[in-house]
C-alpha positions in Angstrom: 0.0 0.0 0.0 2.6 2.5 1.4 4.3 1.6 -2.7 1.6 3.1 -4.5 0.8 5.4 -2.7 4.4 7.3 -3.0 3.8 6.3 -7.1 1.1 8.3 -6.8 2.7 11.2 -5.6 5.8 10.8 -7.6 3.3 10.6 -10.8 1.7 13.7 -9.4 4.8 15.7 -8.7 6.1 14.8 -12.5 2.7 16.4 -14.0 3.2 19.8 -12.6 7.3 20.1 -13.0 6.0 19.7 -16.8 3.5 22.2 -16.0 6.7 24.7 -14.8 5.5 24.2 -10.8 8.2 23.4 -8.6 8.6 22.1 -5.0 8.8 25.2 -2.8 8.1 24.1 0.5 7.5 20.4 2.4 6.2 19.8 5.6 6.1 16.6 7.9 4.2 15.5 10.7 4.8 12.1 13.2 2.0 10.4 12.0 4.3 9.9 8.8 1.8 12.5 6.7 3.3 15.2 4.4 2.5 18.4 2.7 4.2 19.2 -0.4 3.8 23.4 -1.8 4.4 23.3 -5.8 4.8 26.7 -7.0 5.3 28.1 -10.7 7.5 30.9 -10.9 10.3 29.8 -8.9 14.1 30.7 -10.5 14.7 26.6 -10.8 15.4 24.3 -13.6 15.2 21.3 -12.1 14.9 19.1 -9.2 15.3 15.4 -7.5 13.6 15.0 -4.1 14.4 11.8 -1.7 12.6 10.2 0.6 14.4 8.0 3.0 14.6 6.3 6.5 17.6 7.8 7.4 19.5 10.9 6.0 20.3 10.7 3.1 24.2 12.5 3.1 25.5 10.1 0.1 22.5 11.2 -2.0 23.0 14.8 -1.0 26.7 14.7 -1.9 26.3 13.4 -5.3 23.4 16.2 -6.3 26.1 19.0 -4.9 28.5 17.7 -7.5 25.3 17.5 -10.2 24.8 20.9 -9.5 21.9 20.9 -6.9 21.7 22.5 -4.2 19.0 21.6 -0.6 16.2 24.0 -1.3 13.7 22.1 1.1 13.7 19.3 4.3 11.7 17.5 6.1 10.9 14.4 8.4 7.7 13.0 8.0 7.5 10.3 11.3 10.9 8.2 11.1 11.6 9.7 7.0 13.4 12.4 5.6 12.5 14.3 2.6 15.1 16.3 1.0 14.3 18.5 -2.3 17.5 19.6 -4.3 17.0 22.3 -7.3 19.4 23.7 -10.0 19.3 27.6 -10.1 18.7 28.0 -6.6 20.5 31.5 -6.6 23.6 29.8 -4.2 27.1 29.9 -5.0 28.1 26.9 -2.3 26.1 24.7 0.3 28.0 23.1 3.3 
């Protein structure tokens, strides 16, 4: 059940970056439930968001040296969400 249901929201979150809306904002609660803001106007080009059961400092390495920088985090009960963007407006993240 859990499966589908983050298909789902990957499938949703595809439609509306083709749409020009972009992740601006997530928000978790300990029940495990999230929010997710898509905006359109944002300065971004493109993102990769992660959700994991523990931190995800591999995954966040590699997307620095893509070109990404964090522009959103989260837990959601025992999961992190992480949202990475190109043309964030950053120069460096530590």
């Amino acid at each position: 059940m859990q499966v589908a249901i983050l298909i789902k929201e990957l499938e949703l979150i595809m439609k509306q970056w083709e749409k020009n809306y972009y992740i601006t904002s997530i928000a978790g609660v300990t029940n495990g439930s999230s929010l997710v803001v898509l905006s359109k106007g944002t300065q971004y080009t493109q993102q990769s968001y992660k959700v994991s059961e523990s931190f995800p400092f591999k995954w966040i390495n590699k997307k620095w040296i893509e070109g990404f920088h964090v522009t959103s985090m989260a837990t959601a009960g025992s999961r992190w969400g992480v949202v990475m963007s190109r043309n964030a407006g950053f120069s460096d993240q530590d």
